[in-house]
SESE-208778 format. One record per residue: x, y, z of N, C-alpha, C, O, CB in turn. Coordinates in pm, whole numbers, plus 50000, padded with zeros to 5 digits. Each point is the difference from the previous one (the first is absolute). Glycine has a CB too. Example, Ala and Ser with C-alpha at 12.3 -4.5 7.8 and 13.67 -1.06 7.14 Angstrom:
BEGIN
513194943150780499115011950000500905012050000501044999850066497074988550059 501545022249803500825011950006499235010950073500515011150017500674982649768 
//
This chain:
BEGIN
803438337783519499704985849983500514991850117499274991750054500825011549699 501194998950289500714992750117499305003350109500174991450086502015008749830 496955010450127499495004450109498644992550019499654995350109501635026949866 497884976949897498714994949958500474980550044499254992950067499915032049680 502154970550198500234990250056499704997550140499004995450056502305005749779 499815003150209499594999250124498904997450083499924990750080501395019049862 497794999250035498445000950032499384987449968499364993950086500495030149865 500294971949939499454986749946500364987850074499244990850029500865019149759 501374991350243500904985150040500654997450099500364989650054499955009649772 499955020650212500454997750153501825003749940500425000949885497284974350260 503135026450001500964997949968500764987749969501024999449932498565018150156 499714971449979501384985750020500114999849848499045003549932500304976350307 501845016149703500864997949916500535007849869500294997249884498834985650223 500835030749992500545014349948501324999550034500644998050103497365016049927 502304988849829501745005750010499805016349958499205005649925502344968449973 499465030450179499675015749956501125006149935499935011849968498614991950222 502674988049780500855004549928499735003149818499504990749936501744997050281 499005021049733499365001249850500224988749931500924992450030499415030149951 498674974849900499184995750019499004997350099500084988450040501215009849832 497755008950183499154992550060499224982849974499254995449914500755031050109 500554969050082499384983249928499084993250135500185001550121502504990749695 496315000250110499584991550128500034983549953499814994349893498435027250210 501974975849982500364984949974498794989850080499805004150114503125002849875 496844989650001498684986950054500274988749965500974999149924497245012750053 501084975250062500544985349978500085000549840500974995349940497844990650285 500155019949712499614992049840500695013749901500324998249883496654984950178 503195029350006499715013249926501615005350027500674997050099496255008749949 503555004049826500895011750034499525012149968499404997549896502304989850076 498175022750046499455014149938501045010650069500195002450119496954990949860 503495012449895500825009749961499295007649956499014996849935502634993450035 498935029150072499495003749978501205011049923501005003850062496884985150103 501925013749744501585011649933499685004249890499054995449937502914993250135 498645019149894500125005249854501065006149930501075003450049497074998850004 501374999249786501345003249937500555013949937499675002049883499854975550080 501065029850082500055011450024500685002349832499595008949925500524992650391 501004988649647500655002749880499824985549894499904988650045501935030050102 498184984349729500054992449890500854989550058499804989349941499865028349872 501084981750266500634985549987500014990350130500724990550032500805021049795 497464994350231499704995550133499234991349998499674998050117500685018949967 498894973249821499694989049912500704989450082499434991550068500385020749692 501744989650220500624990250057500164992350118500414988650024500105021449845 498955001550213499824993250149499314989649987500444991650079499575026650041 498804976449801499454989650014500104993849882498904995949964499865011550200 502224989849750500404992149897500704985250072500844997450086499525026849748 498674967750067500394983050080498794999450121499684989250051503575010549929 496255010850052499254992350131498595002049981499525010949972502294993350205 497344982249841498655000749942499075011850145500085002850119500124965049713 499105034750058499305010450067498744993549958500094997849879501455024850120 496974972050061498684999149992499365011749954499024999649926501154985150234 500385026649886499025014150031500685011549963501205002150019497714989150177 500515014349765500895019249933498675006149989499084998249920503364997749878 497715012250309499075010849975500235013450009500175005850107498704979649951 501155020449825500255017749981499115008950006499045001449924502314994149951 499065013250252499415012149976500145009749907501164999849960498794995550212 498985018849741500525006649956500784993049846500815007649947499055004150317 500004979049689500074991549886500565011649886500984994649950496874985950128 501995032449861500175005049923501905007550061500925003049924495734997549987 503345000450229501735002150060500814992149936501065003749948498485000350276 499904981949775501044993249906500374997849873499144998449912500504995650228 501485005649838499915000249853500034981449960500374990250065501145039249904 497884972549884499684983949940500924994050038499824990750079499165012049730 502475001250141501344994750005500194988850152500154987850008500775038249841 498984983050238500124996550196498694988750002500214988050022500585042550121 498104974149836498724990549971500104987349932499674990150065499295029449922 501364979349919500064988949914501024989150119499624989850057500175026249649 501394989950302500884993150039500064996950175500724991550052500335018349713 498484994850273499764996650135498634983849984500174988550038500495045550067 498264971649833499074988450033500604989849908499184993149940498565019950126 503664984749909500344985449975500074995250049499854988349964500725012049951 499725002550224500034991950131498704998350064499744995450112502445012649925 496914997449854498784993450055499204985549992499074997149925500975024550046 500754968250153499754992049889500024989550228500515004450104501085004049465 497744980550411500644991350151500394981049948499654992849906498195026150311 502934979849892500104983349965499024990350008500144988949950501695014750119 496985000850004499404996450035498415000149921499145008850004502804995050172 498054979149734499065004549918498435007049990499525007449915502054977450052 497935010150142498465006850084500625014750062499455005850094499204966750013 502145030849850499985019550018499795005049959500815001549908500015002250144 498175004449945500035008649890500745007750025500465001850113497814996049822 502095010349935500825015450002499855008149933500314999249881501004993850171 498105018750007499675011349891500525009250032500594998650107497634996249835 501915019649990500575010449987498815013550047499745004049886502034981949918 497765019150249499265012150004500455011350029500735002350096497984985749944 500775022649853500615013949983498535010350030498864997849959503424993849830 498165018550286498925008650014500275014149967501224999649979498034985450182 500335029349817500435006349969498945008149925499004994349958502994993050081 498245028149941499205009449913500754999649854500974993649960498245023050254 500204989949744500185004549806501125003350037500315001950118497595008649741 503414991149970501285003850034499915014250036498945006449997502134976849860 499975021050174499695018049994501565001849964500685009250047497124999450171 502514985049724501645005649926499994986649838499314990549965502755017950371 499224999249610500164987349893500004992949996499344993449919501165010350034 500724989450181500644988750056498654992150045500044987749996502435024150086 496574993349951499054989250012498914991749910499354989950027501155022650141 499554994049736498934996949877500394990949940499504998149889499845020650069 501744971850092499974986649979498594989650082499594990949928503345015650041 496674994250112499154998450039498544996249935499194990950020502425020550096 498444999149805498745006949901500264984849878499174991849962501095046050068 500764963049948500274991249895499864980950047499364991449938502445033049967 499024973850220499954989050074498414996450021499744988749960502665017550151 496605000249937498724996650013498815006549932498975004450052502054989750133 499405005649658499465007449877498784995749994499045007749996502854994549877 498004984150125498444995150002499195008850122498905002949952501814969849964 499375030750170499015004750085500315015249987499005007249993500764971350171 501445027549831500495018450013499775003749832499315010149990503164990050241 498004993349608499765005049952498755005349917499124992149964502775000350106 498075016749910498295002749964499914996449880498894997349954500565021750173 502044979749773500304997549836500034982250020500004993649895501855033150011 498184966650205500704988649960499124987449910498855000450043502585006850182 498674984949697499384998149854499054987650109498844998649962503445007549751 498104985450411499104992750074499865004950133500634994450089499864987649781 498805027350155499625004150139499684991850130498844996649982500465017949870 501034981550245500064988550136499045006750088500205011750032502434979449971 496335002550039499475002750126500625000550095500914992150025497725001249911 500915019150164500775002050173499924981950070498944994650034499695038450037 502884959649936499854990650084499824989049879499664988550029499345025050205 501194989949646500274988249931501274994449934500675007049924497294999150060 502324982750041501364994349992500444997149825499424993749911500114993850361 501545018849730500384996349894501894998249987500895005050068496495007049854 502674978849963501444992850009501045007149922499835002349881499094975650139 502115025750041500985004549911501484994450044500334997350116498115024249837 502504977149915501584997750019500625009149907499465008349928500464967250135 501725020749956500525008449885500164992249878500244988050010500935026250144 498714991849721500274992449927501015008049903499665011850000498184974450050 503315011749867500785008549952500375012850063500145010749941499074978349894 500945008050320500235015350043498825010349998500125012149981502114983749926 496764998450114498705009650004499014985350085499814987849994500475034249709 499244993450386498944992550085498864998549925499585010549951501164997950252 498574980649771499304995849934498624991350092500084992550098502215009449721 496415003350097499084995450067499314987849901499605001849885500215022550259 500154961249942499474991149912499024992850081499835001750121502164997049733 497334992150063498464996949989499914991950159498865003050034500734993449643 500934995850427499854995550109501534994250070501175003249977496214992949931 502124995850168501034996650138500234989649948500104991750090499195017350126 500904985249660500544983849946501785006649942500615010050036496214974449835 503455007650055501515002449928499905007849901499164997149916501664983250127 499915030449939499655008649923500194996349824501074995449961499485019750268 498344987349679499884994949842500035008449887498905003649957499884981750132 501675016449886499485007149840499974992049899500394988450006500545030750032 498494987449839499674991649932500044981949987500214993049901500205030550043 499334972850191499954986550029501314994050026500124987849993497955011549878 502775006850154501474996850026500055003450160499435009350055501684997349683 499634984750315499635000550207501655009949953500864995449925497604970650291 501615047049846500865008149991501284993950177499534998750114498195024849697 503334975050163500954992150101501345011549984500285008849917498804960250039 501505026350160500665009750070501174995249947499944993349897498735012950310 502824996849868501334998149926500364980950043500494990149946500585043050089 498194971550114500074979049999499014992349938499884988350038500935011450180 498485004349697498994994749940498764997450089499054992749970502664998849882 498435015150252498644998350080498755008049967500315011849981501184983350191 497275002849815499205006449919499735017350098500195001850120498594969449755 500975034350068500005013350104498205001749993499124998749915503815017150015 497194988050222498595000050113499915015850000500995007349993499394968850201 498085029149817500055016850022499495000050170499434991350066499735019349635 501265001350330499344997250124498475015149995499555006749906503524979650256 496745013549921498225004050004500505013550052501185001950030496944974250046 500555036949935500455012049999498825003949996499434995949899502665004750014 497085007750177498955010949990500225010050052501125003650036497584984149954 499675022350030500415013250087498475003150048499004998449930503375013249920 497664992150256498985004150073500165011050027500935002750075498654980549994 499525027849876499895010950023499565010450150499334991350057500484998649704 500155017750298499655002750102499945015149998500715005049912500094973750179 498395031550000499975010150026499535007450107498795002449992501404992549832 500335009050264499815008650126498834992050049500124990650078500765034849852 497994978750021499314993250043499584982350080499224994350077500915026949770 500854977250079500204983849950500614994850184499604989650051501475013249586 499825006250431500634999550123499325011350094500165012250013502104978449872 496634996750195499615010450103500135004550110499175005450072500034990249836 502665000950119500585004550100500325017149930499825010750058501194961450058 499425026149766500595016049980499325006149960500325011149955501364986550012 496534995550029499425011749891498995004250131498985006649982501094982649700 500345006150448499165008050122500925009750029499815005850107498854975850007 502405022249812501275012450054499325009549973498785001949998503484990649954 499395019050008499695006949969500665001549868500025010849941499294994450273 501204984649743500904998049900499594998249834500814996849913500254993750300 497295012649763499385004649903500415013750002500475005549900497784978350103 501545023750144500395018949943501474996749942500105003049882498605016450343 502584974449841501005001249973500604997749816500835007449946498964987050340 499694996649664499724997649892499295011149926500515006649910499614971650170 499025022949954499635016349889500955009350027500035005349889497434995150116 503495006750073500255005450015501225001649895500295011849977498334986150230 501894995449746501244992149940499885007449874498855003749974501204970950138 500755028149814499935010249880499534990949895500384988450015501565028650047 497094986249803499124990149934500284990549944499114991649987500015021449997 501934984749970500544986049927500574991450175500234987949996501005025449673 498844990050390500454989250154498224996649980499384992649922503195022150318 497074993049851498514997350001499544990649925500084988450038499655031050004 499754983549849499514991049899500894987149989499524991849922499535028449954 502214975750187500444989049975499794995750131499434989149996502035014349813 498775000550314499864994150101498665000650079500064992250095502235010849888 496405004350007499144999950055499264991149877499264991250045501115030950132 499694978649668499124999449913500134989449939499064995949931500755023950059 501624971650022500904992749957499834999349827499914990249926500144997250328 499935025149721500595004449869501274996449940500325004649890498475011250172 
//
């Protein structure tokens, strides 16, 4: 990614000490990651606009959840979003995932989401909860409010599906054979996105 930078922006306002960061008049972009559960903290207190994960199923919910709290800027015309990319889990630790974006991954789930359609979720009693839009969250007609009595907001959440095909830098490789090659449950999750 730091190399692909480059290419894009050039070197001026490369620091090369870890973190990789570039700095510009309007922009910061860091580039790091979190190797352990509590490495969260490095960016606790400091607003972050942008989080984007590779490989999304490496992390566990726990590190996930709590990192994009800081997803958030002072600046009200910013947006800030979170994007995660990544194949099917291929261990336990990842099938949180499966559950986090149920509307589109589960095949049981009771309201199924179109690829790329937005839908709202918060927590509510300690469970992530999916509710009806982007206003204050209601049940039974009661505006549901937080410990300062501020009404609680969901924020938005889809998934866009993709497959080899889908990227036609890697699907002119050779990295379709490499993928079959892979013993059958890899395969089927990473070429088939099973």
């Amino acid at each position: 990614l730091i190399q692909r930078m480059e290419e894009i922006v050039g070197q001026a306002g490369l620091k090369r000490n870890p973190p990789a960061m570039y700095r510009t008049k309007s922009q910061i972009i860091n580039f790091s990651g979190c190797q352990f559960e509590k490495d969260w903290k490095k960016y606790q207190g400091s607003a972050q606009d942008f989080f984007g994960f590779d490989e999304i199923t490496n992390f566990t919910r726990q590190l996930y959840t709590t990192l994009i709290a800081w997803n958030r800027s002072a600046f009200p015309k910013q947006r800030s979003r979170v994007i995660c990319t990544g194949n099917p889990p291929t261990t336990p630790e990842g099938m949180w995932v499966i559950e986090y974006w149920a509307p589109w991954l589960d095949p049981e789930h009771p309201n199924p989401a179109l690829p790329g359609e937005l839908r709202w979720f918060t927590t509510i009693n300690g469970k992530d909860t999916e509710v009806d839009g982007p206003g204050p969250v209601t049940i039974d007609g009661v505006v549901l409010k937080d410990e300062r009595g501020e009404p609680i907001l969901p924020k938005s959440r889809t998934f866009i599906p993709a497959e080899l095909k889908d990227n036609p830098d890697l699907a002119e490789t050779d990295y379709a054979a490499r993928l079959s090659g892979l013993p059958e449950e890899l395969r089927r999750s990473l070429k088939l996105g099973e």
